[in-house]
N, C-alpha and C positions, 0 to 999 in steps of 0.2 A: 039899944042895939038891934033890937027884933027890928026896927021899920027900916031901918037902913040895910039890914037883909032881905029883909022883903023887895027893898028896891032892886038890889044888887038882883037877885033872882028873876026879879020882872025885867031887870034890862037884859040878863045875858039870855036870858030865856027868848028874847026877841033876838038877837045877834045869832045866836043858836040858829036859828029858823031862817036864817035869809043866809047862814052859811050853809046847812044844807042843802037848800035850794041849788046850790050852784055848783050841787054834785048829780049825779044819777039814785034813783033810788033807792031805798035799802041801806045807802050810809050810815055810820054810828059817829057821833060826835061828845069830846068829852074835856069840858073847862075842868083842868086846876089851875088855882091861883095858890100858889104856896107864900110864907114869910118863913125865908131862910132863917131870920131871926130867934122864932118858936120851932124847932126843931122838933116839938111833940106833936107839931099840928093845930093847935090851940087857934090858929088864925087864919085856916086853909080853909080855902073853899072849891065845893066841888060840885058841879052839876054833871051830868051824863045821861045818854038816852042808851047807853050801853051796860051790858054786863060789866061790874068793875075788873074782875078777874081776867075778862076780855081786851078789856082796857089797857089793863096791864102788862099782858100779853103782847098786844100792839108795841108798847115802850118797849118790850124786851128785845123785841124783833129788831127795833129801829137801832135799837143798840147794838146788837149781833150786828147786824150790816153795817156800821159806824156812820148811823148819823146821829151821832147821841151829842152832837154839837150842831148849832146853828151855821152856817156859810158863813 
């Protein structure tokens, strides 16, 4: 399982980088990938170039404003 995260982390880690690009600078970007499945977490993954607490933050907000749902 290690190299297949190893992958996983080299691809988003490149995806990462060419999504920030095409903000202004100073942006903070942050992958999770969760499996509703494993509700302890056991299978999430997560990269961030942010503060998690900040991160979280972010979500909270988006929720206060109701867009805690997709279009």
């Amino acid at each position: 399982m290690g190299e297949l995260l190893d992958n996983a982390q080299r691809t988003v880690a490149g995806h990462m980088e060419a999504i920030v690009a095409c903000f202004k600078p100073g942006v903070k970007i942050t992958v999770l990938v969760r499996t509703p499945s494993h509700p302890d977490g056991a299978r999430d993954f997560l990269m961030t170039d942010d503060d998690l607490g900040e991160a979280v933050k972010a979500l909270e907000i988006r929720r206060a404003a109701g867009m805690d749902r997709h279009p």
